[in-house]
N, C-alpha and C positions, 0 to 999 in steps of 0.2 A: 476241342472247342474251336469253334471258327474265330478265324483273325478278325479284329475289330479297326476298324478306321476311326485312331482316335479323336474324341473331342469332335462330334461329329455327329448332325442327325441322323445320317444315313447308318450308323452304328448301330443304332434301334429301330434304326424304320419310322423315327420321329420326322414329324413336320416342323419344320423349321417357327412357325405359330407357335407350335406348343411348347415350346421352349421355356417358360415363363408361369405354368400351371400352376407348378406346385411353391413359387415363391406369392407371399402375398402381393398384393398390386399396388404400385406406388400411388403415394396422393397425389393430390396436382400440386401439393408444396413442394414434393421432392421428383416430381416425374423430369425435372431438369437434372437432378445427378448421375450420377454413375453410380453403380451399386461394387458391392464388394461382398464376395462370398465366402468366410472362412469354412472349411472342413476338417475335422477333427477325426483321425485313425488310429484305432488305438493297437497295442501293443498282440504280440505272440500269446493267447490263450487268455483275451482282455477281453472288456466290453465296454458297450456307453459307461457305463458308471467309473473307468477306468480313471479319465480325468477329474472325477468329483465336481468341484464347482469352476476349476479355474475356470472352462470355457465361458460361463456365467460374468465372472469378474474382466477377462481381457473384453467380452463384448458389451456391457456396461460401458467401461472406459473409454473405448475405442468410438462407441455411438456418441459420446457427449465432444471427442476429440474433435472428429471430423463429420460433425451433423452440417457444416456448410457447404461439402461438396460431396458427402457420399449417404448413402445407407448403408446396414451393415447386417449382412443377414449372417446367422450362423446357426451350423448344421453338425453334428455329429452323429458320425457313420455309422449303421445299426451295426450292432453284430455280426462278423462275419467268422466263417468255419477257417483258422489258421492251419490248414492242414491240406496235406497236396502240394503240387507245385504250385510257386509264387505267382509264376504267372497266371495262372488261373484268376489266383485272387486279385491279382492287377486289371485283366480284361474284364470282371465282376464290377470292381469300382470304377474303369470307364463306363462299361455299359450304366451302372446305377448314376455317373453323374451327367454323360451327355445331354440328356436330353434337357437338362437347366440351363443349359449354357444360353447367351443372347453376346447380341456387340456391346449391350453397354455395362456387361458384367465382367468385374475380374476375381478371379479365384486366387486364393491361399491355402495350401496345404498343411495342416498340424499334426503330426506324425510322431509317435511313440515308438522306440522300438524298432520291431520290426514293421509298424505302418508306417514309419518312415522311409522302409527300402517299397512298400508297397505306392508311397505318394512320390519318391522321386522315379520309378520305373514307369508312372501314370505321364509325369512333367515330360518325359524324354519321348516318350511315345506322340505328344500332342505336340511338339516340336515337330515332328516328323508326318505333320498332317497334309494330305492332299490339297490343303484349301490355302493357297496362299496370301488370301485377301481377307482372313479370318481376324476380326480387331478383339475377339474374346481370346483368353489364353490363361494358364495358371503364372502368376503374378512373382508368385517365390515359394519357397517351401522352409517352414517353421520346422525344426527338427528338436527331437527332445531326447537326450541319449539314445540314438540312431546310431548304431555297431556299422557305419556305411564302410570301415575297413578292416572290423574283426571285432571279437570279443577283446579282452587285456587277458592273457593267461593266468591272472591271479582266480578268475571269476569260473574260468573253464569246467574246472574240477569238480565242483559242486553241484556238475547236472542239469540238462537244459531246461527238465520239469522246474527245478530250485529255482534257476534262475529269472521266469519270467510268469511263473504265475505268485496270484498275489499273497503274502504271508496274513497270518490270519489276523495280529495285532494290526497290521495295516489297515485292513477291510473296516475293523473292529473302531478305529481311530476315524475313516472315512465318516462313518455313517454317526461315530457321538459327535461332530463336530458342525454344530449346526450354520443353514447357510445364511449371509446378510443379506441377498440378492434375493426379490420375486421376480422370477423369470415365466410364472404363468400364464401372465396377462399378458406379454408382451410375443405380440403375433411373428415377432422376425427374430423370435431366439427360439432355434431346432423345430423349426416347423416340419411337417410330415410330407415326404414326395409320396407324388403318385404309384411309384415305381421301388417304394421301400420293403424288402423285405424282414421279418422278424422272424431269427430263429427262436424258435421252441425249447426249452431249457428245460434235459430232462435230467434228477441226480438220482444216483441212487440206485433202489430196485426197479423205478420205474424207466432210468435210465437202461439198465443191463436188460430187461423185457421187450424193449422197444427195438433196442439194437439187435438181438435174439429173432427178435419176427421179422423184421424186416430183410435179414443176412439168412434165414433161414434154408434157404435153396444150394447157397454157397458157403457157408459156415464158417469154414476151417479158411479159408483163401481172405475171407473176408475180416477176420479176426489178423490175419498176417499185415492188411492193410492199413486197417488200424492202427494197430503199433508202429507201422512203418511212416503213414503219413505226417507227424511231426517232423521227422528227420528229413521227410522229402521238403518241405516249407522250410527250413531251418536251415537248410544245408549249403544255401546260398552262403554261412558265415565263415561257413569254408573254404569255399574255393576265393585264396588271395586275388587269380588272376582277373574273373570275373569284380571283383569289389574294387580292385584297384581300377579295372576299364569304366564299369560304371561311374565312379567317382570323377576321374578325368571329363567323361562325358557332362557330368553338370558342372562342374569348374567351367566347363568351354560354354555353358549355357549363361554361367552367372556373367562371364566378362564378353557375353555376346554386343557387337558394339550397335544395334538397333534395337531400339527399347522395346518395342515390340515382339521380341525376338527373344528377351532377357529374362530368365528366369532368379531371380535374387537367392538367398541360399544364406540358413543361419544354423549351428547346432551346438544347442546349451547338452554339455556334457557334467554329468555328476563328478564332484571332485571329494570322496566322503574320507573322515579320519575316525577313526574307532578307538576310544582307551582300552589299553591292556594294563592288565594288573601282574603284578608279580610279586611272591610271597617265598622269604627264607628263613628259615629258624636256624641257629648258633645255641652255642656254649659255652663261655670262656670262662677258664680255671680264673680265680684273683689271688688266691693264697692256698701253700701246700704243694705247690708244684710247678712245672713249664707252663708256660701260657700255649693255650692251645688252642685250635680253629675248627669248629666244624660248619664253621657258616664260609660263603662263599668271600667275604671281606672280613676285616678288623674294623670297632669304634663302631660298627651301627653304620655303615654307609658302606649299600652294594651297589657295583654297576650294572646297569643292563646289559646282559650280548641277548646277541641276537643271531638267529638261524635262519636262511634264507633256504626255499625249497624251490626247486628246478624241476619243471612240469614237461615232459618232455609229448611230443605230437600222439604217440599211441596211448598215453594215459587222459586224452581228450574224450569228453561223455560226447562231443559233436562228431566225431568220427568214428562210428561204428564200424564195423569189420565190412569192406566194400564188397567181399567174396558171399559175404551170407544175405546183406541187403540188396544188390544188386546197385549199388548207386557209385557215383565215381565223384570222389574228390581229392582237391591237388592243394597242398597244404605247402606253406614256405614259409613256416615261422622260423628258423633258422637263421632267413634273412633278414627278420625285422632289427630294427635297432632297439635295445632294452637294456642297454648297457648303463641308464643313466636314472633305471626307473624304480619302481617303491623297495620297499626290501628295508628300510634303516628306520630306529627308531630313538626318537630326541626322550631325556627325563624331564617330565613333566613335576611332580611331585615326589616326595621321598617322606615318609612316616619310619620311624623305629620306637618299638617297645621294650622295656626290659624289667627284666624279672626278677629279685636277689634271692637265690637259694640256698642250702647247704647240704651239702650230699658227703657222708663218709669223714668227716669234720673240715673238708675244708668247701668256702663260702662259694658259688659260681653264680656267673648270670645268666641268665637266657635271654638271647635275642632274636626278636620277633621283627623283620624290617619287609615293609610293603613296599611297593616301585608302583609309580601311576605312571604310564609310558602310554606317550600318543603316537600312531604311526604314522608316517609321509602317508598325506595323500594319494588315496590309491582309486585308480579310473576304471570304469566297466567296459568303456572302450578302446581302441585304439586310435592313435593320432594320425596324419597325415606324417610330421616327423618319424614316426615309428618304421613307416614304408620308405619315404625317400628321404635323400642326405639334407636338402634342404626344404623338406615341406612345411609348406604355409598354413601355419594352426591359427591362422588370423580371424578364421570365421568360424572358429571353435570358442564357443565360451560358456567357462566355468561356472557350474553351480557349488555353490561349495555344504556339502551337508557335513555336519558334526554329529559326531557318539553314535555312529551306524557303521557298517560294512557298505561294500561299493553295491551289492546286490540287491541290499535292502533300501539304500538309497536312490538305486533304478528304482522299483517300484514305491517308493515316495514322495516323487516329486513333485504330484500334485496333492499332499497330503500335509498341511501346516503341522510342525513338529516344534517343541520347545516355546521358544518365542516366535515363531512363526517367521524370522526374518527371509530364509530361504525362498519361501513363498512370496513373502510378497515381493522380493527384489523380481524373482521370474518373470512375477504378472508387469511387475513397471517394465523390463527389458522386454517382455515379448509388445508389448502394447507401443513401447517410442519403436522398437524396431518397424514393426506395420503402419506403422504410421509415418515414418521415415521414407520406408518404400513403395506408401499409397502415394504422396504428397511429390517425391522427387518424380514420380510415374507422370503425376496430371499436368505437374513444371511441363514435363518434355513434351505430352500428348499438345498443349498450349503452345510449346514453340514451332511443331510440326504443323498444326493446323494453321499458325500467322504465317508458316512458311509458307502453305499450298495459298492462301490469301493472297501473298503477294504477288507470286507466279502468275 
């Protein structure tokens, strides 16, 4: 594919006019503000429907926040094919967002997953644009358990299909849960660009037919591509050295010291804990003989242990045999630091039953004792600590989900669970966060312009 000059008409061969088509047209109440564009990416083998309604709720809030000095147009990214190299799907979503762009818009990126290594490789790219007089630009990047420095090796194991498409209670809980928000009527929530593509959704047999005629010529080659293209989009979670350079590269964007120039930078990481249960049955003689043990304790009260398992680099589902796939990757888990991380588990509750029997004439009891044991919080990604001695997880912040696994809680976050508190803390964090970074934006744009005034 040919290189694209990001953030840019000439990327498309758009005219700088048409820049504005496919957003509705400001009134003349608001044609004084600045507009604000969020975009929504969603995850590894996702779709629009990935985020359910949050996009709905953070743009609701957001429009009533700052209906004094902005609009607030929001956009969710059709479907796109996660498969191939990343890059691919990077130059796809510049070319899909360029030609929107104007001076008096500024973009935010909301990124799932892997659309969030898709939305910061978009950010670094439009930093690096030809046009140095460009007052459009992407504003920050909203990230939403984004792996920008690895998976957690707890999560590995499980298989990259497991881990990132959607479990079916999920989907099942998405769609009973109905929404508070009408978003139909309102012309500047997901309007349709000129330049939108929609893939075709095919399952099944009508899937396996489709793919069948169309590979028909090349068959066997093209069946190998297939299986192999996951791994090619994926494989960037592998290579540390790559994840660590790009990470540094948007650190150096966020603490860039012209505001113009700044790209902001948040990422809500899932922190989920899961109950385990644990069940031991005893026997203790009372009378007739030695007291005896076949339970793991005395009295009705077991401890927990606990077994920690060590996941070592070749037992990674992300790293396939580099000899048969042709693809190269440099893995240094080794080096990371995990000396401090899940693995221990606190008692939560303790239940014992007992039973009075008689066996043989003399009396015994049976003991039935349950353990409810919750574990440390365990993360899908890794930390910036993880890599360096002293990394700054300051712009790492926690979501914390209960009674899930870290995988299932990747895919939940935008899915209200229990009392729902998860969720809504999200939508208030993401909404003061954008609104923090609209509002200190227009401060500065205000002190620049009284400065060129006075000059």
């Amino acid at each position: 594919m040919t290189r694209l000059h990001p953030l840019t008409a000439e990327a498309t061969n758009a005219s700088p006019g048409s820049s504005t088509l496919s957003l509705p047209p400001a009134s003349a109440e608001t044609s004084s503000k600045r507009r604000l564009l969020l975009v929504y990416i969603h995850g590894f083998m996702g779709s629009e429907a990935s985020f359910s309604d949050f996009p709905a709720h953070v743009h609701h809030s957001l429009t009533g926040l700052l209906s004094e000095s902005h609009v607030i147009y929001t956009r969710i990214y059709p479907r796109y094919k996660s498969r191939g190299e990343m890059r691919t799907a990077v130059e796809n979503f510049i070319s899909w967002l360029s030609p929107h762009l104007a001076d008096d818009l500024d973009v935010i990126l909301l990124g799932h997953s892997l659309g969030g290594i898709v939305a910061a490789d978009a950010a670094l790219l439009s930093s690096l644009s030809p046009s140095p007089n460009q007052k459009h630009r992407i504003l920050g990047l909203i990230n939403f358990d984004v792996p920008f420095l690895g998976l957690h090796p707890h999560v590995i194991p499980t298989g990259l299909r497991g881990l990132f498409q959607q479990k079916e209670e999920t989907i099942t809980t998405s769609q009973d849960t109905p929404s508070d928000i009408d978003t139909t009527t309102d012309p500047l929530f997901d309007p349709p660009f000129s330049n939108d593509i929609h893939l075709v959704e095919r399952h099944g047999i009508n899937g396996i037919m489709h793919f069948f005629h169309k590979n028909s010529h090349n068959l066997t080659r093209s069946i190998y591509n297939r299986i192999l293209s996951p791994y090619q989009f994926a494989g960037c979670l592998n290579n540390y050295v790559q994840l660590r350079k790009r990470y540094k590269e948007l650190m150096a964007l966020e603490k860039a010291e012209k505001s113009l120039d700044r790209v902001r930078f948040v990422n809500y990481y899932t922190l989920s804990t899961k109950p385990i249960v644990r069940k031991s049955k005893g026997r203790v003689k009372s009378r007739g003989g030695d007291r005896s043990q076949n339970a793991e304790t005395e009295s009705g009260h077991t401890s927990a242990s606990v077994q920690t398992r060590t996941v070592s680099v070749d037992q990674m589902y992300l790293a396939p045999p580099t000899e048969k796939l042709g693809l190269q990757y440099t893995s240094s888990l080794s080096s990371l630091d995990l000396s401090t991380e899940d693995g221990y588990t606190t008692v939560s509750e303790e239940s014992v039953k007992e039973k009075t029997v008689q066996l043989n004439g003399n009396v015994q009891t049976e003991v039935d004792t349950t353990i409810k044991t919750t574990s440390k919080p365990h993360k899908f990604v890794l930390m910036p600590s993880h890599h360096w001695k002293h990394g700054d997880n300051s712009l790492w912040v926690p979501v914390h989900m209960e009674n899930m696994d870290e995988v299932t809680a990747h895919q939940s976050l935008f899915v209200p669970h229990g009392d729902g508190r998860h969720y809504d803390q999200l939508v208030g964090e993401v909404v003061s966060q954008i609104e923090k970074w609209v509002t200190d934006d227009l401060s500065e744009r205000m002190l620049q312009e009284e400065s060129i005034d006075l000059k």
